[in-house]
C-alpha positions as CSV (number, residue, x, y, z in Angstrom):
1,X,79.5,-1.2,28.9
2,X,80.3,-4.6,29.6
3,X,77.8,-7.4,29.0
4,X,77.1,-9.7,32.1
5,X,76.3,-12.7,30.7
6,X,73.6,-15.2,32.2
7,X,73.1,-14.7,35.8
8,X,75.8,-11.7,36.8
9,X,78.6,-13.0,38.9
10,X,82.1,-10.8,40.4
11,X,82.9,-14.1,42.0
12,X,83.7,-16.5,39.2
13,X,86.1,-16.2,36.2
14,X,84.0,-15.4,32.5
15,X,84.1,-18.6,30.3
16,X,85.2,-18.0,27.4
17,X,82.5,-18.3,24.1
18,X,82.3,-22.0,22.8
19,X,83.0,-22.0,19.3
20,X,80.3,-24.6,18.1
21,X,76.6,-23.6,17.9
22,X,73.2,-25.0,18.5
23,X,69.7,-24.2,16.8
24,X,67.2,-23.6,19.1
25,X,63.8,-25.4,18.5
26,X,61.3,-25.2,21.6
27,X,61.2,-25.8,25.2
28,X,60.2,-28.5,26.8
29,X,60.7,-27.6,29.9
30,X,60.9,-24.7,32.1
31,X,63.7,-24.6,32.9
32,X,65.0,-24.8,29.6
33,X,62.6,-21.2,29.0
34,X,64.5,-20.1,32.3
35,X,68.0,-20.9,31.5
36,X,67.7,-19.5,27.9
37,X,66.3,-16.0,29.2
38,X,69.4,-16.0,31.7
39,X,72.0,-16.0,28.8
40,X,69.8,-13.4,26.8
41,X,67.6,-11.0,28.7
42,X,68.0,-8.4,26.2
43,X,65.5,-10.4,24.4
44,X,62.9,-9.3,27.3
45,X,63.2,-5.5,25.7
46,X,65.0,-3.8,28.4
47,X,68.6,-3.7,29.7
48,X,68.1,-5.8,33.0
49,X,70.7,-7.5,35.3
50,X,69.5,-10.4,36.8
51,X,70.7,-11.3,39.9
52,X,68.2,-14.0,41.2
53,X,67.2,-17.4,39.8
54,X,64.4,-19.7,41.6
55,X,64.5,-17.0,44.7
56,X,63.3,-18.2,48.1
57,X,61.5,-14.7,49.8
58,X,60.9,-14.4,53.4
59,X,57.5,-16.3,52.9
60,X,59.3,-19.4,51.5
61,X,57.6,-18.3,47.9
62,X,59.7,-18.7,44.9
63,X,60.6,-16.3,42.1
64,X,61.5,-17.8,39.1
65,X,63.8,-14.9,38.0
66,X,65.0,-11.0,40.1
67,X,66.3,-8.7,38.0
68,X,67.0,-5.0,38.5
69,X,67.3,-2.0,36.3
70,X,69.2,0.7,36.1
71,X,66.8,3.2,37.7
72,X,66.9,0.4,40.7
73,X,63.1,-0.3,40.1
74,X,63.1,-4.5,40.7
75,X,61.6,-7.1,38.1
76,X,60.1,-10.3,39.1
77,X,59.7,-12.3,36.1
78,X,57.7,-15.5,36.1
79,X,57.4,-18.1,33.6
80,X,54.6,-20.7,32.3
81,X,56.0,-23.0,29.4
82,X,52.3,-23.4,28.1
83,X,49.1,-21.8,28.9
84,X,48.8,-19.0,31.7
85,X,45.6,-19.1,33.9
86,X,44.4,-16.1,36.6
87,X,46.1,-18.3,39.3
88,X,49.6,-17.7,38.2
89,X,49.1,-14.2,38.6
90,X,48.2,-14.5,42.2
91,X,51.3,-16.6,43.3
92,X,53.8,-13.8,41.5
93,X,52.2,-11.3,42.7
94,X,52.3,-12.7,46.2
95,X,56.3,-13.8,45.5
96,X,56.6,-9.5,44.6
97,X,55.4,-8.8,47.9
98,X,57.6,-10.7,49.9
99,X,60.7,-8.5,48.0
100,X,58.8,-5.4,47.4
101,X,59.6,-3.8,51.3
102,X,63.3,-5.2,51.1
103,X,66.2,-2.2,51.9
104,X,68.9,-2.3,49.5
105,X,71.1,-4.2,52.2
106,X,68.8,-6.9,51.8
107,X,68.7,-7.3,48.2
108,X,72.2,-7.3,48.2
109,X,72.4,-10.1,50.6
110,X,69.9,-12.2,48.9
111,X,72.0,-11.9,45.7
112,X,75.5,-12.7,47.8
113,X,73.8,-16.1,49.0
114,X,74.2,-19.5,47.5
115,X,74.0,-20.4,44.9
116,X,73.8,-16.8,43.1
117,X,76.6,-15.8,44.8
118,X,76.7,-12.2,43.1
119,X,78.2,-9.1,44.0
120,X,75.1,-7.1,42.9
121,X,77.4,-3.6,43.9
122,X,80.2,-4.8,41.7
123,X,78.0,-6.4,39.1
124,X,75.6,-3.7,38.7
125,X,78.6,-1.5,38.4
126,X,80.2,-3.6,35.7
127,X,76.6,-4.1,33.4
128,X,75.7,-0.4,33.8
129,X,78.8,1.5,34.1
130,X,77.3,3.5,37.1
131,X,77.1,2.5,40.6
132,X,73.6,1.0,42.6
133,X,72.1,3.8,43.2
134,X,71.3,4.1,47.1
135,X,67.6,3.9,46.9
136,X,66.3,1.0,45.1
137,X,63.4,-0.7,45.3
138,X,61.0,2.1,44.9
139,X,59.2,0.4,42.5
140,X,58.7,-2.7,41.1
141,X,57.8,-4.6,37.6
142,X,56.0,-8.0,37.5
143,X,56.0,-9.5,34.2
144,X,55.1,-12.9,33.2
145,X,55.9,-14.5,30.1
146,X,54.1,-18.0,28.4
147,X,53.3,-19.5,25.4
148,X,50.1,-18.5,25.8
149,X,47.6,-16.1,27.5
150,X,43.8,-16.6,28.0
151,X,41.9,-13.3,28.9
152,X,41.1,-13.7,32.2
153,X,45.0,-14.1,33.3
154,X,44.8,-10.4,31.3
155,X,41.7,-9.6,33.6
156,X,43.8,-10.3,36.5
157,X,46.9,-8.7,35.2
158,X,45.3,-5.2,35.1
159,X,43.3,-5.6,38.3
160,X,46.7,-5.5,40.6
161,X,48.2,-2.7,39.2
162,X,48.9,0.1,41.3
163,X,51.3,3.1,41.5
164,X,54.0,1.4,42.6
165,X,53.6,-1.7,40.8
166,X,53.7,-2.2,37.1
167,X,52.4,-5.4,35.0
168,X,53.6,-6.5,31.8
169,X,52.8,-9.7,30.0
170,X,54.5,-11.6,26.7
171,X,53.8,-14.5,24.8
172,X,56.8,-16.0,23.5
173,X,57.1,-18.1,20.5
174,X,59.5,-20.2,18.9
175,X,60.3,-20.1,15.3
176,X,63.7,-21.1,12.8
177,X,66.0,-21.0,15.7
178,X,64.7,-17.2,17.0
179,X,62.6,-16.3,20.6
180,X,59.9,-13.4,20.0
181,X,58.4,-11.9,22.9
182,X,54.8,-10.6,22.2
183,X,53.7,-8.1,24.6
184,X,50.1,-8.6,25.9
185,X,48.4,-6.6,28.7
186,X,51.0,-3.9,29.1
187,X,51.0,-1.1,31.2
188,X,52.9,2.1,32.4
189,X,56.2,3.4,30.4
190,X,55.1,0.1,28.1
191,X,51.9,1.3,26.4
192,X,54.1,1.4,23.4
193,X,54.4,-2.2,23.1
194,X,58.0,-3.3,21.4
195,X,57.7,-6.7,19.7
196,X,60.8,-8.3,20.7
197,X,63.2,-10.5,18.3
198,X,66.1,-12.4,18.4
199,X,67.3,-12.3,14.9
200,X,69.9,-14.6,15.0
201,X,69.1,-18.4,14.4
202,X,72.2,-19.9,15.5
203,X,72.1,-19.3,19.3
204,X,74.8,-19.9,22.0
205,X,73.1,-20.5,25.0
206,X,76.0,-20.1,27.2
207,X,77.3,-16.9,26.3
208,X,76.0,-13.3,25.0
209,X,72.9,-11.7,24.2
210,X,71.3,-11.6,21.0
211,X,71.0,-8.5,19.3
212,X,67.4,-7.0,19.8
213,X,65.4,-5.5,16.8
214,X,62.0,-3.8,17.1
215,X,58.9,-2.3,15.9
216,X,56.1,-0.3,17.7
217,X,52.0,-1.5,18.3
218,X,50.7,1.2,20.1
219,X,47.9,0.3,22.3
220,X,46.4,3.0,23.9
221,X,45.2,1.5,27.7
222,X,41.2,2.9,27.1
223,X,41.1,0.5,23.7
224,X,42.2,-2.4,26.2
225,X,40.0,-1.3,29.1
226,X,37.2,-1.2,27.0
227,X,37.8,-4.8,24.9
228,X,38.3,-6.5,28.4
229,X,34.9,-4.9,29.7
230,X,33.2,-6.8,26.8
231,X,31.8,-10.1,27.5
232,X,30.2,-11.3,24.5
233,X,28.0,-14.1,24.6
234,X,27.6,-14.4,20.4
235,X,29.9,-16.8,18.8
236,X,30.3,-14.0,15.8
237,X,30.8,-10.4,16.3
238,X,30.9,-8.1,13.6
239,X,33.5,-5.1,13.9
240,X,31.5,-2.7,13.1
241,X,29.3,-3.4,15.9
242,X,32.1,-3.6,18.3
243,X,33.3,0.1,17.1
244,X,29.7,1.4,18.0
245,X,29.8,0.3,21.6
246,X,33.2,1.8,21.9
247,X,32.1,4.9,20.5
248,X,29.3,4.9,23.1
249,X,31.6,3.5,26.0
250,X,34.5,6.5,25.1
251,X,31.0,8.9,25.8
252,X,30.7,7.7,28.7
253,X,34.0,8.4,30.5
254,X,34.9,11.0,32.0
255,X,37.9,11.9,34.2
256,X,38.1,15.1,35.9
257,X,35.1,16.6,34.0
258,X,37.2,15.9,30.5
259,X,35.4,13.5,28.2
260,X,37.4,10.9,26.7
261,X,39.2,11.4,23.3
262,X,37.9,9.0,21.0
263,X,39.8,7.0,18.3
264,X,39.1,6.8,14.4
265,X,37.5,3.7,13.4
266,X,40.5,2.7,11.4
267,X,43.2,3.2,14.4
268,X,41.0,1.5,16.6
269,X,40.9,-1.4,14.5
270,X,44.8,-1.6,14.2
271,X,44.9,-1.6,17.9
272,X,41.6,-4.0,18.5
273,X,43.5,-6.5,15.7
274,X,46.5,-6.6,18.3
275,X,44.9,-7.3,21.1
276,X,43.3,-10.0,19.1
277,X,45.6,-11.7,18.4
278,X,47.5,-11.8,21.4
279,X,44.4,-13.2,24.0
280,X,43.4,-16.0,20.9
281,X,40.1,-16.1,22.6
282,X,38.7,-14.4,18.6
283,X,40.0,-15.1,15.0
284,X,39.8,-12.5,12.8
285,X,36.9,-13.1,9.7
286,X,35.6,-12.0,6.8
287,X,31.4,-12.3,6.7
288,X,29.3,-11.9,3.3
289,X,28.8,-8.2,2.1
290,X,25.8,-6.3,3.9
291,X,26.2,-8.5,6.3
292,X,24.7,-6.6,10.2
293,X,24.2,-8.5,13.7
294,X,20.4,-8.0,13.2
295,X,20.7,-10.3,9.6
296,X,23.1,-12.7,11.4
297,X,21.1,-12.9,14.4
298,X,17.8,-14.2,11.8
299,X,19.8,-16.8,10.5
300,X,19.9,-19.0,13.2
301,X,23.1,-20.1,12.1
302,X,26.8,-18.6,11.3
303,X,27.4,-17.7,7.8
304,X,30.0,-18.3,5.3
305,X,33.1,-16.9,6.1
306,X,36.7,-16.7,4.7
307,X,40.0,-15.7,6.3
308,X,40.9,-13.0,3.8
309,X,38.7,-10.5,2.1
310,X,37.4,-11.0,-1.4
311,X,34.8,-9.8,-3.8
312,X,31.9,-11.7,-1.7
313,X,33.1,-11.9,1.6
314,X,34.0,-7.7,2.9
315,X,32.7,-7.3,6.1
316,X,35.2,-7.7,9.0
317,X,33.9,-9.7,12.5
318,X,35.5,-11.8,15.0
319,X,34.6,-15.4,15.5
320,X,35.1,-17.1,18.8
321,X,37.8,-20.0,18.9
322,X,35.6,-22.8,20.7
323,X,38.8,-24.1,21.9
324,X,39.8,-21.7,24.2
325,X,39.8,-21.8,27.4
């Protein structure tokens, strides 16, 4: 298979690799985020052509980047250089409406026009080593990717899902020269979330894909259903108590006469921890020992508390950050 670098193209010559090299250290702006998932999309987890940049739809919204796989299913990807908020979910999801009734004809001619200029037959035929299938468009992926993700743009994120429309959401980050995607609010054939890196700190940004490595967080979709149904109002929640209301929650469901299955206190935490970490709404604490809501709730006050466990401190709770937003 042939690697298409940056956006696909059967109309223009390849450039050959520069020889000199460049350390990547942030974005600040965009379009810099844009450009640098162009000339590496492997680092978005899948094998993707993309074959629109900034795309104008029939409404006159804008997609920051089309891609298609090879199943045909189509992936709008938007991007926020900082924080998300609920309202960008509602302009990509209205950009993925304007393409989501297209015909394969008219895909094809959006990716022939200016300045893409791609033929998406050829070029899909040249990434993939098959030819475009003739039904695409069956199905598409909206995926949004920022630097950072407040829980009610996850809120949102789950509430459009559909059958024929899949969410998926990543937090990248930055560090000595490498991009990591986080996944966050994932859904479908990406319950098994991949954490995404580019290993390679020298980066070309002009040519080739990094070489992807990965590990598995499995999230099952009831743990995250049942977090994002949770509005606590207490600055300090103790895990225990969180895994008793999930316990009771899990008893409560029921699809198709079947009861829920329920997960062990130590799995649930694993997966709890993950989703954590990715919303930054809660940091992770360590409380006194003996330590229940009712003893914290007669304080009047939050107790001592330390980042990592020790011989006085063993009682795991989350503490909201009062700087999110």
């Amino acid at each position: 298979m042939t690697h298409t670098p940056a956006i696909a193209s059967a109309k223009s010559p390849r450039r050959k690799a520069r020889t000199a090299t460049s350390t990547l250290h942030g974005f600040s702006l965009e379009v810099e985020l844009e450009n640098y998932l162009v000339a590496h999309p492997s680092v978005m987890g899948q094998d993707l052509l993309i074959f629109g940049k900034q795309t104008v739809d029939a409404f006159g919204g804008r997609s920051d980047l089309l891609a298609i796989a090879a199943t045909g299913i189509i992936h709008g990807n938007e991007l926020k250089l900082g924080r998300t908020s609920p309202k960008i979910v509602g302009q990509a999801a209205d950009y993925l409406y304007g393409f989501q009734h297209l015909s394969r004809s008219e895909i094809i001619d959006i990716a022939a026009r200016e300045p893409h200029s791609i033929d998406l037959e050829f070029a899909f035929l040249e990434h993939f080593n098959r030819p475009l299938p003739e039904v695409i468009n069956q199905a598409q992926v909206l995926t949004i990717i920022a630097a950072a993700i407040d829980l009610r743009t996850q809120r949102a994120m789950m509430a459009i899902r559909h059958p024929g429309l899949s969410t998926t959401m990543f937090r990248y980050v930055v560090k000595d020269g490498a991009v990591s995607l986080l996944p966050c609010c994932l859904d479908g054939p990406d319950l098994e979330a991949t954490r995404r890196v580019a290993r390679q700190p020298a980066l070309r940004p002009d040519h080739g894909a990094q070489r992807v490595t990965g590990f598995h967080i499995h999230i099952d979709e009831s743990t995250r259903d049942f977090w994002l149904s949770r509005k606590f109002t207490m600055p300090l929640v103790l895990h225990k108590f969180i895994y008793e209301l999930y316990l009771t929650w899990v008893g409560e469901q029921v699809v198709d006469g079947v009861k829920m299955d329920r997960l062990a206190v130590g799995l649930f935490s694993r997966q709890l921890r993950a989703i954590v970490n990715d919303s930054r709404e809660w940091d992770r604490v360590y409380t006194p020992a003996g330590s229940t809501m009712e003893s914290l709730a007669a304080l009047g006050t939050l107790p001592s508390m330390r980042a990592q466990r020790d011989a006085e401190h063993r009682i795991v709770g989350y503490l909201r950050n009062p700087l999110f937003r």
